[in-house]
PDB file as gemmi writes it, atoms N, CA and C in Angstrom:
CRYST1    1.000    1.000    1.000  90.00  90.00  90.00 P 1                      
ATOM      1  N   UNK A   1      89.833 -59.137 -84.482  1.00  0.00           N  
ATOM      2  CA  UNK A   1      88.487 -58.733 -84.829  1.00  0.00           C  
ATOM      3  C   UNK A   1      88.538 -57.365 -85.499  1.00  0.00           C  
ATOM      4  N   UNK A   2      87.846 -57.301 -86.830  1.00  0.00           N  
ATOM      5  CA  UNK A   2      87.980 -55.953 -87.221  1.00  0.00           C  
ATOM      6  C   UNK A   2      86.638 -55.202 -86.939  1.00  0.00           C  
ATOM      7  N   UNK A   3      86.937 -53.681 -86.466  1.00  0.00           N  
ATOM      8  CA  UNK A   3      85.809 -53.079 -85.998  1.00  0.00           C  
ATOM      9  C   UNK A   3      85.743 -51.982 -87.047  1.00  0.00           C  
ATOM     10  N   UNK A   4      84.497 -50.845 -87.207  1.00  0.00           N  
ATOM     11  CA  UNK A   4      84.335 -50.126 -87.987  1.00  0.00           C  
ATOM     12  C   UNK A   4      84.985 -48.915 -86.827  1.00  0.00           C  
ATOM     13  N   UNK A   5      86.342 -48.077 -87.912  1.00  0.00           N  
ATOM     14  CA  UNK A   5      87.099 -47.221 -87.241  1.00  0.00           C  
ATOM     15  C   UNK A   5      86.729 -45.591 -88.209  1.00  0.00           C  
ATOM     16  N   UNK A   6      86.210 -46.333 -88.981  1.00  0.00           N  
ATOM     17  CA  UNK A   6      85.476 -44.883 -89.683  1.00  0.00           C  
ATOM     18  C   UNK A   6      85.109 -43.575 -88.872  1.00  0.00           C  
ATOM     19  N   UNK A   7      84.694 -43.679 -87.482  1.00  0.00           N  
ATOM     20  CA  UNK A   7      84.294 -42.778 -86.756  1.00  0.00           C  
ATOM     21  C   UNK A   7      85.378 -42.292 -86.203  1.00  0.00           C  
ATOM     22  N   UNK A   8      86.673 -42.793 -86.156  1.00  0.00           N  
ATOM     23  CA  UNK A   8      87.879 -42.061 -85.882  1.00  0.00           C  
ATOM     24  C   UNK A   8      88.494 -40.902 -87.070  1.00  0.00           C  
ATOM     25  N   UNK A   9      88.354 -39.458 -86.403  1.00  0.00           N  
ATOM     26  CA  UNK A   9      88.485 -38.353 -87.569  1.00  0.00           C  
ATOM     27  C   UNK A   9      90.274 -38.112 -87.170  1.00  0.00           C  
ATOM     28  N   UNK A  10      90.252 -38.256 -85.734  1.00  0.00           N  
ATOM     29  CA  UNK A  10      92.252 -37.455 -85.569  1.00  0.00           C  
ATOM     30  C   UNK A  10      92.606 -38.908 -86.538  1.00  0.00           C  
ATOM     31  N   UNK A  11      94.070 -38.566 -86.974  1.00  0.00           N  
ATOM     32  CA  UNK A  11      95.018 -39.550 -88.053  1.00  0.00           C  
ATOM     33  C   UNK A  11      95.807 -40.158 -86.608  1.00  0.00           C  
ATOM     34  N   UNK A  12      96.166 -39.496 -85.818  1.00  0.00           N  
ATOM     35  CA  UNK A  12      97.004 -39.678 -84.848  1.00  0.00           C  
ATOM     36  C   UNK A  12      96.145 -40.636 -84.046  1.00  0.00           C  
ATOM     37  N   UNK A  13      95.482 -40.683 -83.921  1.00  0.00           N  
ATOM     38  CA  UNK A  13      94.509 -41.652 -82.914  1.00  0.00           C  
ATOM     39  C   UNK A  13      94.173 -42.571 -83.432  1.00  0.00           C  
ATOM     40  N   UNK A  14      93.936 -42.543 -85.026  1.00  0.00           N  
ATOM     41  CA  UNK A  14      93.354 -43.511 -85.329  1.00  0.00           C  
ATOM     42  C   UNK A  14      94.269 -44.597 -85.871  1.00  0.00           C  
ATOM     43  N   UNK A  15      95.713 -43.921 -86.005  1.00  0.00           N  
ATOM     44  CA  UNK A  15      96.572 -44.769 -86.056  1.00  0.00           C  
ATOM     45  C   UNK A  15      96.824 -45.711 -84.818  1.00  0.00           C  
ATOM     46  N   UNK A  16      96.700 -45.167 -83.905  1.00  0.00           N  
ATOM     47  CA  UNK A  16      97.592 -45.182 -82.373  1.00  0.00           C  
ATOM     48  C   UNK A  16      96.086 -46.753 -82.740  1.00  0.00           C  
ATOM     49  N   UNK A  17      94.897 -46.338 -82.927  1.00  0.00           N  
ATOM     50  CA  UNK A  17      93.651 -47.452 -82.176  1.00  0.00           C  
ATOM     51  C   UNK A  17      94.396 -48.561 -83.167  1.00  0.00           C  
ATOM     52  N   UNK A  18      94.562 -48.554 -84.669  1.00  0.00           N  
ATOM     53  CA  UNK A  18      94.920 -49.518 -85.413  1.00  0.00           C  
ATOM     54  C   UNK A  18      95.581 -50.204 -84.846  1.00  0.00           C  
ATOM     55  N   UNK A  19      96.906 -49.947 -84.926  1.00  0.00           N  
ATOM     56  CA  UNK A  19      98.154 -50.588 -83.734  1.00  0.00           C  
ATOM     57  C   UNK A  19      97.417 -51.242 -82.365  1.00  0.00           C  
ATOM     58  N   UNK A  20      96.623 -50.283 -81.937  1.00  0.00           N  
ATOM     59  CA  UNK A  20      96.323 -51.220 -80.613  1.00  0.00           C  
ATOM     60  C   UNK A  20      95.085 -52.600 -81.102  1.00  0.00           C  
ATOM     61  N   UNK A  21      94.210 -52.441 -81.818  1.00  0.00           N  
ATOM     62  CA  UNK A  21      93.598 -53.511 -83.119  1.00  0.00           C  
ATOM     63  C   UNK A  21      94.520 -54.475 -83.054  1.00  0.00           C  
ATOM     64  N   UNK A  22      95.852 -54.755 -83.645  1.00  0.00           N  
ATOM     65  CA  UNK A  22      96.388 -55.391 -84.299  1.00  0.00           C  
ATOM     66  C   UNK A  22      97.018 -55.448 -83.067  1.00  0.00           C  
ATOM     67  N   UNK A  23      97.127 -55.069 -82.065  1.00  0.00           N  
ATOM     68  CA  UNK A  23      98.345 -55.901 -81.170  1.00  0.00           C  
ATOM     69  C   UNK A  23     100.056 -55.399 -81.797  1.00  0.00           C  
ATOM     70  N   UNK A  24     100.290 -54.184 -82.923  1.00  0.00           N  
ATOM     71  CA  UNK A  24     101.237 -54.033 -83.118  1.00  0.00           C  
ATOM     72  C   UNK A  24     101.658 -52.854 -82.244  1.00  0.00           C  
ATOM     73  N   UNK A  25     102.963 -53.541 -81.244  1.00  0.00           N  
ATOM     74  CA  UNK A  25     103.320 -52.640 -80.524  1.00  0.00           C  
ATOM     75  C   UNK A  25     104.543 -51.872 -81.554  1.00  0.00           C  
ATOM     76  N   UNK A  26     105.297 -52.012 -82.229  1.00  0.00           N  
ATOM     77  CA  UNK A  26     106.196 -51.476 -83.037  1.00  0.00           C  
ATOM     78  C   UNK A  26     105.290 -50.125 -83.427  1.00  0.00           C  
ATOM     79  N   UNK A  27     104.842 -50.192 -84.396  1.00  0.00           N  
ATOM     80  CA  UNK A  27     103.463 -49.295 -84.817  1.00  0.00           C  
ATOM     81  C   UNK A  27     102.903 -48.224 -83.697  1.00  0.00           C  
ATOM     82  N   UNK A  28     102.452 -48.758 -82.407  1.00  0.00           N  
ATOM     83  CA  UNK A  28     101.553 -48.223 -80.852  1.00  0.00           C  
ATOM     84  C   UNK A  28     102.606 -47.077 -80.751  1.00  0.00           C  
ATOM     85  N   UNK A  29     103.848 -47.689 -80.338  1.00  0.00           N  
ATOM     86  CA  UNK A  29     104.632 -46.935 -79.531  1.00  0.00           C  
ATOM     87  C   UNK A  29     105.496 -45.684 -80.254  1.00  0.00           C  
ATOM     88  N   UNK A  30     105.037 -45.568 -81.766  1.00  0.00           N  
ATOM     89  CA  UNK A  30     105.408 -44.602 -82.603  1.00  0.00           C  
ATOM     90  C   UNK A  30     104.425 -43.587 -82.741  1.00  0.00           C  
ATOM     91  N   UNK A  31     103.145 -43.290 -82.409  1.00  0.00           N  
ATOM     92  CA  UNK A  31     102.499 -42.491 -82.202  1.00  0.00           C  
ATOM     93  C   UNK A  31     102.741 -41.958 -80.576  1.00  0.00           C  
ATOM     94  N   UNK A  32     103.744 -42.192 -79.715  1.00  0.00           N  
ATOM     95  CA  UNK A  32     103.669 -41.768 -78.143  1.00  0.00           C  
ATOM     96  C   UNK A  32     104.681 -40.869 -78.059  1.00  0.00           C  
ATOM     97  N   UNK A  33     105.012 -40.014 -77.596  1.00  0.00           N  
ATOM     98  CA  UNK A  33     105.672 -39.110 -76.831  1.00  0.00           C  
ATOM     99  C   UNK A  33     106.355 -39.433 -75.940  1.00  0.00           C  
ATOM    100  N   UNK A  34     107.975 -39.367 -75.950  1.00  0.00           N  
ATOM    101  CA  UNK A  34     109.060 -39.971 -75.265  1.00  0.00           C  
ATOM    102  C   UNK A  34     108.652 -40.127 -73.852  1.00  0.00           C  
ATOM    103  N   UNK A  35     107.995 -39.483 -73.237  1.00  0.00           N  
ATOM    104  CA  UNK A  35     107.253 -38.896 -71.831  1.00  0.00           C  
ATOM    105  C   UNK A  35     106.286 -38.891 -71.507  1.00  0.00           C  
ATOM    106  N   UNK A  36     105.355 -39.513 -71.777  1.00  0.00           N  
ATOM    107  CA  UNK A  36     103.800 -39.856 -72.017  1.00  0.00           C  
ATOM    108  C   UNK A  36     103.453 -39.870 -70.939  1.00  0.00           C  
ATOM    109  N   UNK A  37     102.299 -39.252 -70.606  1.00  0.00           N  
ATOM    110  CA  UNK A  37     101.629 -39.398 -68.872  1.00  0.00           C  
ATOM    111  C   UNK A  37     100.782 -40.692 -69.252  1.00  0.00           C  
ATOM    112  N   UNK A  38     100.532 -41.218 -68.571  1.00  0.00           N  
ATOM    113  CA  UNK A  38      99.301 -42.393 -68.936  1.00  0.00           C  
ATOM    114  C   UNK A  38      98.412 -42.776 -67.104  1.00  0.00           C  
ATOM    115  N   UNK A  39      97.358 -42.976 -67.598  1.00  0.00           N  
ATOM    116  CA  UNK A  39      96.541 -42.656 -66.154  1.00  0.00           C  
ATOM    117  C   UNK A  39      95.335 -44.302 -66.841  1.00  0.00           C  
ATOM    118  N   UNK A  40      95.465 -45.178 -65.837  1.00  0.00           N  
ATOM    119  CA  UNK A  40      94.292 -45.452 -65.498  1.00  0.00           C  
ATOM    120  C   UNK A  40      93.478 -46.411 -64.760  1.00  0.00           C  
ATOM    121  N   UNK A  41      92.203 -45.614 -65.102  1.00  0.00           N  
ATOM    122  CA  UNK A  41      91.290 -45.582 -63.815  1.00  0.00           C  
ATOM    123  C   UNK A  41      91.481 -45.100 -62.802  1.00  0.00           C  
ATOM    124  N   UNK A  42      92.223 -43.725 -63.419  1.00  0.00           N  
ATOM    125  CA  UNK A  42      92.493 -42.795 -62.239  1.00  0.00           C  
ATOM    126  C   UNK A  42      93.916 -42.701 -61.927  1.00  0.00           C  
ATOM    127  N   UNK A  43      94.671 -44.239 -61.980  1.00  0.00           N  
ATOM    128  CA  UNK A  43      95.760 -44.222 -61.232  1.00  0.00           C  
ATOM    129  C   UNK A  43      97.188 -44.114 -62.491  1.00  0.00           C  
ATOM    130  N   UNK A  44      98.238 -42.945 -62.083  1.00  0.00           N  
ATOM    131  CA  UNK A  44      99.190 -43.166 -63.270  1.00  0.00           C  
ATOM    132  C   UNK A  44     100.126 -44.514 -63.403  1.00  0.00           C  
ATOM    133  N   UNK A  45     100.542 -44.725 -64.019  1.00  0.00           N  
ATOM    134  CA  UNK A  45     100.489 -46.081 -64.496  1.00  0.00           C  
ATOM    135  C   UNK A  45     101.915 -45.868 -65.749  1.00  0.00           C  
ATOM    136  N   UNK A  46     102.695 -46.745 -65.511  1.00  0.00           N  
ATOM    137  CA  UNK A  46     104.156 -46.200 -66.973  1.00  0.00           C  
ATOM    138  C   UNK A  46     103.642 -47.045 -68.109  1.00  0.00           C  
ATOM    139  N   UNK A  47     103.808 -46.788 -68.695  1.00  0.00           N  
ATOM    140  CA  UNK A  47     103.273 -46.462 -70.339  1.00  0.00           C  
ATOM    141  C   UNK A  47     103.674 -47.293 -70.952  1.00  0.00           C  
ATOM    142  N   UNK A  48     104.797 -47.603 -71.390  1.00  0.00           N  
ATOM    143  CA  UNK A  48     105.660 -48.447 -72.109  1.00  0.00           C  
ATOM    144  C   UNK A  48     105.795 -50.084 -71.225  1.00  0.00           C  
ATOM    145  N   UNK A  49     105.681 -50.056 -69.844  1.00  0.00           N  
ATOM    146  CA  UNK A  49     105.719 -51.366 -69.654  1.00  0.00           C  
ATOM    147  C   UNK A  49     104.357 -51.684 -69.176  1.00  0.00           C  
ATOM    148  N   UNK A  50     102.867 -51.147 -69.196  1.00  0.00           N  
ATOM    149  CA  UNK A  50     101.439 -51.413 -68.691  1.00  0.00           C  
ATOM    150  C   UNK A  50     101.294 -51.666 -70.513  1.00  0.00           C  
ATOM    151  N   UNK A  51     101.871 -51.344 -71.499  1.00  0.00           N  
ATOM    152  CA  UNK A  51     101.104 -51.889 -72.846  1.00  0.00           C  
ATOM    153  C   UNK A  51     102.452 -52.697 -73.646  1.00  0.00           C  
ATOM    154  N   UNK A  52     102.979 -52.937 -72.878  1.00  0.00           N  
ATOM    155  CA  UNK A  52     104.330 -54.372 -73.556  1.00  0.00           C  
ATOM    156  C   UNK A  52     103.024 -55.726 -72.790  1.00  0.00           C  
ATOM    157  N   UNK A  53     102.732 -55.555 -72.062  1.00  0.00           N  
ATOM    158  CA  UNK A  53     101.660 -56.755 -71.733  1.00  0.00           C  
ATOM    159  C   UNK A  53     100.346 -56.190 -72.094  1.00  0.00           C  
ATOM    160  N   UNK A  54      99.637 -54.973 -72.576  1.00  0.00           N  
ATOM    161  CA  UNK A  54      98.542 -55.099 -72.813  1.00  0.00           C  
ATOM    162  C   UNK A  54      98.393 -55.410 -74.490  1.00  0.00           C  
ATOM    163  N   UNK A  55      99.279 -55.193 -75.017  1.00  0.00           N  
ATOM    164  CA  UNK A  55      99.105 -55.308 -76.471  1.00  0.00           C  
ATOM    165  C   UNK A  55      98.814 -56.629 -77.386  1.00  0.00           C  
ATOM    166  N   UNK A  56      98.195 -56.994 -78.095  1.00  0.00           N  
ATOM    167  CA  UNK A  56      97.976 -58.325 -78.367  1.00  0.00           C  
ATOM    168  C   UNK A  56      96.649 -59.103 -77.728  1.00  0.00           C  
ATOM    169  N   UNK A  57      96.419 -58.574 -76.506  1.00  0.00           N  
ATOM    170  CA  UNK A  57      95.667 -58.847 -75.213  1.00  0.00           C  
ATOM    171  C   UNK A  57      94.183 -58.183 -75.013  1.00  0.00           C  
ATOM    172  N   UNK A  58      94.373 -56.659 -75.426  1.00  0.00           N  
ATOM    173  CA  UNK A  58      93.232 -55.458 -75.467  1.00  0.00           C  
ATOM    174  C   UNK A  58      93.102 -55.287 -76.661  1.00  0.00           C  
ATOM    175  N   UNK A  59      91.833 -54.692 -76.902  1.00  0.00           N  
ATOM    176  CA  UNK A  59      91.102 -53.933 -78.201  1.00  0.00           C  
ATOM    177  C   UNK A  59      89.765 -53.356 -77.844  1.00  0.00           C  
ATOM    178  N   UNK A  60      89.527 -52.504 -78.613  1.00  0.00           N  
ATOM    179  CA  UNK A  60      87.899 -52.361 -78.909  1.00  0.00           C  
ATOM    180  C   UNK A  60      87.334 -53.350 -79.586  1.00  0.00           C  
ATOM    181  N   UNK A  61      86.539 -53.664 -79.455  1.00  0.00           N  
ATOM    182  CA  UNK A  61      85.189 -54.342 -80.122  1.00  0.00           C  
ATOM    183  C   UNK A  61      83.880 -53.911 -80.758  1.00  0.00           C  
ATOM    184  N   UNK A  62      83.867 -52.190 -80.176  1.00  0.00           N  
ATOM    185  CA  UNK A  62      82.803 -51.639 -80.791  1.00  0.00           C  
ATOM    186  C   UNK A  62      83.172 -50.558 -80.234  1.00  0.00           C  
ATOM    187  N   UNK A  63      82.995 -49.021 -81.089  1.00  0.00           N  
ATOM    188  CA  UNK A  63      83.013 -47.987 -80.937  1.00  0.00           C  
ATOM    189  C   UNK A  63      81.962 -47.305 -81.155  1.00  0.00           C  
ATOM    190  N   UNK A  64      81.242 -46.527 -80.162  1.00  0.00           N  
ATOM    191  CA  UNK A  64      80.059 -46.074 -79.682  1.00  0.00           C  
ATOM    192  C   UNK A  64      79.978 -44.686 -80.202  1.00  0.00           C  
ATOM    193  N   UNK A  65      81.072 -43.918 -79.781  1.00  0.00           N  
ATOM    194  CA  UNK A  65      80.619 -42.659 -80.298  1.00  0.00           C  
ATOM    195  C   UNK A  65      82.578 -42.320 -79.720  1.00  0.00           C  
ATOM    196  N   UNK A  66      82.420 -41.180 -80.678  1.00  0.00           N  
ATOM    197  CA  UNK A  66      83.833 -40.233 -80.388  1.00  0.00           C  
ATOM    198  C   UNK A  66      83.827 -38.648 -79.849  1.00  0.00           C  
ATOM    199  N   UNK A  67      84.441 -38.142 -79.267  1.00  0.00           N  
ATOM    200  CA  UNK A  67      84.214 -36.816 -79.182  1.00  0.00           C  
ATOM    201  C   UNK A  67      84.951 -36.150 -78.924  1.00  0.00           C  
ATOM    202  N   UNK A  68      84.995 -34.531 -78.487  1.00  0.00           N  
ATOM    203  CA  UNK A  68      86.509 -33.747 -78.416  1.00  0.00           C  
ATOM    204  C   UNK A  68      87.418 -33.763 -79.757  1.00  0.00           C  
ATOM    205  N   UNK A  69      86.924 -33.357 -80.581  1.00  0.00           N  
ATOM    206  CA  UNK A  69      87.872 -33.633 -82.096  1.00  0.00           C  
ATOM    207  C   UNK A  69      88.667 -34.836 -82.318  1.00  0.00           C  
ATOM    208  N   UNK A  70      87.518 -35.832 -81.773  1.00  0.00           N  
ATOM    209  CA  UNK A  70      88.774 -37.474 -82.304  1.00  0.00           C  
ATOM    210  C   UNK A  70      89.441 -37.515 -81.068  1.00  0.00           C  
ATOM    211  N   UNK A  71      89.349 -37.056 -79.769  1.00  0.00           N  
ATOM    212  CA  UNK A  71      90.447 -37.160 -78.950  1.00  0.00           C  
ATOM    213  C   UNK A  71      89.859 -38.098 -78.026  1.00  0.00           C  
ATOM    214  N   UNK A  72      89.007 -38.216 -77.516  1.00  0.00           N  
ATOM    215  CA  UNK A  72      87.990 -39.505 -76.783  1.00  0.00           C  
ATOM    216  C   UNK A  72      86.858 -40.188 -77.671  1.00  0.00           C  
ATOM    217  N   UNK A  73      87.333 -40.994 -76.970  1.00  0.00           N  
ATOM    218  CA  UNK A  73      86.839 -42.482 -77.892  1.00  0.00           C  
ATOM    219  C   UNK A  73      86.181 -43.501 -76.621  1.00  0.00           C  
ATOM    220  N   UNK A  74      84.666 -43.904 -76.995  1.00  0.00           N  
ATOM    221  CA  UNK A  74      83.788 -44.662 -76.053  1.00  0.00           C  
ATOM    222  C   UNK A  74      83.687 -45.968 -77.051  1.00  0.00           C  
ATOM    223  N   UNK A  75      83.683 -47.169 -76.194  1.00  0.00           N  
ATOM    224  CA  UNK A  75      82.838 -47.982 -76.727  1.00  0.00           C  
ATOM    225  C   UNK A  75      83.448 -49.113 -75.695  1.00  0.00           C  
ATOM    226  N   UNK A  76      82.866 -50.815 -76.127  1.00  0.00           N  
ATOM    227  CA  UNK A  76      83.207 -51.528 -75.551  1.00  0.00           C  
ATOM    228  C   UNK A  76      84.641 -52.454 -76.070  1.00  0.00           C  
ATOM    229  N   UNK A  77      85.148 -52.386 -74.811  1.00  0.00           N  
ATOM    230  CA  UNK A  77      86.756 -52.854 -74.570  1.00  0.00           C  
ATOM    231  C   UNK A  77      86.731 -54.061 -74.402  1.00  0.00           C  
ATOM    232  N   UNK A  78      87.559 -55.131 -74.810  1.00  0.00           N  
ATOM    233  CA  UNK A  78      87.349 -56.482 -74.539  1.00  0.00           C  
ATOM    234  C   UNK A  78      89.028 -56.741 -73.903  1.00  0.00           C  
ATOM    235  N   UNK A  79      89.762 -57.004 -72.505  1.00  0.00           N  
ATOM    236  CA  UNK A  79      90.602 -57.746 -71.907  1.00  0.00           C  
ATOM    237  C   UNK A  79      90.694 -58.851 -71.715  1.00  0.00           C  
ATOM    238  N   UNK A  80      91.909 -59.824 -72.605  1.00  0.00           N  
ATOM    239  CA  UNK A  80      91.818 -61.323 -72.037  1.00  0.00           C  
ATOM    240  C   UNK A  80      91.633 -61.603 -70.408  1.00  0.00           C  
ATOM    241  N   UNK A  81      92.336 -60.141 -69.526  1.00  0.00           N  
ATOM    242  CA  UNK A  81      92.206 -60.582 -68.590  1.00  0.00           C  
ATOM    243  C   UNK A  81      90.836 -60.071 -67.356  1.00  0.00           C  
ATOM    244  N   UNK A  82      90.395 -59.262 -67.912  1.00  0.00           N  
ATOM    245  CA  UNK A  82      89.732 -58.375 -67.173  1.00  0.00           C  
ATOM    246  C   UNK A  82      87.845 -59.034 -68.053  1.00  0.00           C  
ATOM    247  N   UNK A  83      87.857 -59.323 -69.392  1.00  0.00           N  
ATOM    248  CA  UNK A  83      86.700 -59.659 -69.899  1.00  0.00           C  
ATOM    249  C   UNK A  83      86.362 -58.435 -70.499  1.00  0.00           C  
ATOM    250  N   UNK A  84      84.908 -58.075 -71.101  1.00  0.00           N  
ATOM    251  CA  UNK A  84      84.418 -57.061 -72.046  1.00  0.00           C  
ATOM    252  C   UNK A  84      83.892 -55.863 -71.102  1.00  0.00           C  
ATOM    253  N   UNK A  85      84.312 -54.020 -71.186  1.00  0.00           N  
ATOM    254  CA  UNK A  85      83.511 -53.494 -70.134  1.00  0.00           C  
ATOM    255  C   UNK A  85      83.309 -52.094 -71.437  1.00  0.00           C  
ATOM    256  N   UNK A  86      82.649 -51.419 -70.731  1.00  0.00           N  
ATOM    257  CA  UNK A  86      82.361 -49.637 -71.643  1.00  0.00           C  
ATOM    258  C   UNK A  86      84.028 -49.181 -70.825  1.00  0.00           C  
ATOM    259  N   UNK A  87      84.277 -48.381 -72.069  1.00  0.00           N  
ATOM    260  CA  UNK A  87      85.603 -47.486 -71.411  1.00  0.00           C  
ATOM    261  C   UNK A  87      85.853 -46.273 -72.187  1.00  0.00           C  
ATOM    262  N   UNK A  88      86.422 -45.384 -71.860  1.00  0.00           N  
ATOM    263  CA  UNK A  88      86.719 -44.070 -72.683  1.00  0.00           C  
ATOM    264  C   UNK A  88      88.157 -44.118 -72.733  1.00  0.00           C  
ATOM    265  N   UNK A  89      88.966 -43.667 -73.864  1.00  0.00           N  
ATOM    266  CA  UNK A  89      90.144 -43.487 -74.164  1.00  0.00           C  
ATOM    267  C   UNK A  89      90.354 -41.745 -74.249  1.00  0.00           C  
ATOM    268  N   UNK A  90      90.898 -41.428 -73.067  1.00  0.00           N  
ATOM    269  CA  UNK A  90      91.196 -40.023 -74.028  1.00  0.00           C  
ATOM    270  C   UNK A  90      92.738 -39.849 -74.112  1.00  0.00           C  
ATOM    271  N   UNK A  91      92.637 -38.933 -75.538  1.00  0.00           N  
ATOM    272  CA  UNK A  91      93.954 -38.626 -76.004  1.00  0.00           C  
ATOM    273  C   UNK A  91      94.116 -36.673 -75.672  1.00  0.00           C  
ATOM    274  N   UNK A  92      95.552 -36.778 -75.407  1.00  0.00           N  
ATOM    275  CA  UNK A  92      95.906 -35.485 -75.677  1.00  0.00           C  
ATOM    276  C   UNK A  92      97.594 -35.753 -76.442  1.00  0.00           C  
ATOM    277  N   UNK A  93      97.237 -34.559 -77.918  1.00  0.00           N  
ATOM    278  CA  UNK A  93      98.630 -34.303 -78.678  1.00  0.00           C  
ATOM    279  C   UNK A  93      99.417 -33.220 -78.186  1.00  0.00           C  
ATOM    280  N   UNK A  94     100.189 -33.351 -78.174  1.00  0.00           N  
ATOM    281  CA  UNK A  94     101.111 -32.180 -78.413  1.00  0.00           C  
ATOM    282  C   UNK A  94     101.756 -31.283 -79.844  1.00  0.00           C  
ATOM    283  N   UNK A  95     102.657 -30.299 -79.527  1.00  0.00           N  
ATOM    284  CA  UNK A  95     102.827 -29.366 -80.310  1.00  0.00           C  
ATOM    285  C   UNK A  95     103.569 -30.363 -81.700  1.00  0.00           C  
ATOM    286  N   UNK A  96     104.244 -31.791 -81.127  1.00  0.00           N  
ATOM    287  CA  UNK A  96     105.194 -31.913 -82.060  1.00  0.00           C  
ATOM    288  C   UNK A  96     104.221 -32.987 -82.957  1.00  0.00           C  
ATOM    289  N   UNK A  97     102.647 -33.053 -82.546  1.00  0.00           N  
ATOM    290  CA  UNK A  97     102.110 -34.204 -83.254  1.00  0.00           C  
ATOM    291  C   UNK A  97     102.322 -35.468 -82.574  1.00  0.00           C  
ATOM    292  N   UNK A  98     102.924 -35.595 -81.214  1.00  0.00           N  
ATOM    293  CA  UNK A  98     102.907 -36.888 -80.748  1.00  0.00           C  
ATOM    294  C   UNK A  98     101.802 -36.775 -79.509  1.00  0.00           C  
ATOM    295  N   UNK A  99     101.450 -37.746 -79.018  1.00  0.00           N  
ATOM    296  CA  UNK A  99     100.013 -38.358 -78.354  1.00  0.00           C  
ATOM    297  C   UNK A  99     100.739 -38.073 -77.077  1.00  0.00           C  
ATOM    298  N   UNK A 100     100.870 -37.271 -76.188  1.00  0.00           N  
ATOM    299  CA  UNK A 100     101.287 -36.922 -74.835  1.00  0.00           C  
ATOM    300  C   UNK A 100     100.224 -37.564 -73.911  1.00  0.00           C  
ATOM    301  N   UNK A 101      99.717 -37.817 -73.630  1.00  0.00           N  
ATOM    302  CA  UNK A 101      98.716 -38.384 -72.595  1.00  0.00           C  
ATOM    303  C   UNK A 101      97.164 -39.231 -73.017  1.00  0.00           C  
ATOM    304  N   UNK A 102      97.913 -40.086 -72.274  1.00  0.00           N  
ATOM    305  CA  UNK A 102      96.324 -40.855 -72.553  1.00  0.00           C  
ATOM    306  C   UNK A 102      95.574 -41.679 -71.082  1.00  0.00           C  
ATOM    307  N   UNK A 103      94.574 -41.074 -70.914  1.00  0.00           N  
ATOM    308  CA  UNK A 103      93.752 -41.937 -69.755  1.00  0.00           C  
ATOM    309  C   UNK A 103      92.526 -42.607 -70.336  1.00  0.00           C  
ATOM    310  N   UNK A 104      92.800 -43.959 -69.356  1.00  0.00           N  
ATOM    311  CA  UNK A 104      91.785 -44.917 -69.860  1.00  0.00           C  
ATOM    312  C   UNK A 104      90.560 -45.004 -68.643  1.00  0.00           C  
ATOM    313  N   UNK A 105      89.486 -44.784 -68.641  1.00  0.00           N  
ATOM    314  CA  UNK A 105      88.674 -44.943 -67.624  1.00  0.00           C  
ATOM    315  C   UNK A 105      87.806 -46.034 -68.019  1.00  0.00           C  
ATOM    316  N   UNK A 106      87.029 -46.959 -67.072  1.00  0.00           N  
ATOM    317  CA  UNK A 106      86.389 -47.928 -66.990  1.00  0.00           C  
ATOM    318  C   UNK A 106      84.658 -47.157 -67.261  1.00  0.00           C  
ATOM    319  N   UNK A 107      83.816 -47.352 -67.571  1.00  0.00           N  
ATOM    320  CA  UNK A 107      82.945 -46.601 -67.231  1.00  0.00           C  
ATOM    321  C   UNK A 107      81.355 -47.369 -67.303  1.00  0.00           C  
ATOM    322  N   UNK A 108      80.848 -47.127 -66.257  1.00  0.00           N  
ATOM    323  CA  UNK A 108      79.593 -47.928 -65.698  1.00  0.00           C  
ATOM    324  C   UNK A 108      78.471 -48.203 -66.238  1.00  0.00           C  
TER     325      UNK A 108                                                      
END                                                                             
């Protein structure tokens, strides 16, 4: 499904959302940081093997609004396994330009 990503201003994020769009993990995992914290719904969670099964599987469907310079991103999330909910993505970069942390929260 293609969504309007126009409202994504970081390059780094909006690459990272494309890749996650397309289910291309080759692509995903080149915007991440060898060491990536990843959190969610609170709970940390490893990175590289929670999106070898989410990829292909998750996307946005609609992006609501962005904020924090492109670094959080709202809208509705659609999971083959979980179904459609509101969620926030936030990103944090680091010095070298790679995406060091990202938490995903569910949100009500």
């Amino acid at each position: 499904m293609n969504i309007d990503l126009s409202k994504l201003k970081n390059s780094k994020v909006k690459g990272a959302i494309e890749a996650l769009q397309k289910g291309d993990a080759k692509a995903w995992f080149t915007f991440f940081a060898q060491e990536v914290i990843f959190y969610d719904d609170g709970n940390q969670m490893q990175f590289n093997n929670f999106f070898r099964k989410a990829l292909g599987k998750e996307r946005f469907i609609k992006i609501d609004k962005v904020e924090n310079n492109g670094l959080a991103i709202y809208g509705d999330f659609h999971s083959d396994q979980w179904g459609v909910f509101k969620t926030i993505f936030k990103f944090q970069i680091n010095k070298e330009g790679k995406i060091s942390r990202l938490e995903i929260e569910q949100l009500s």
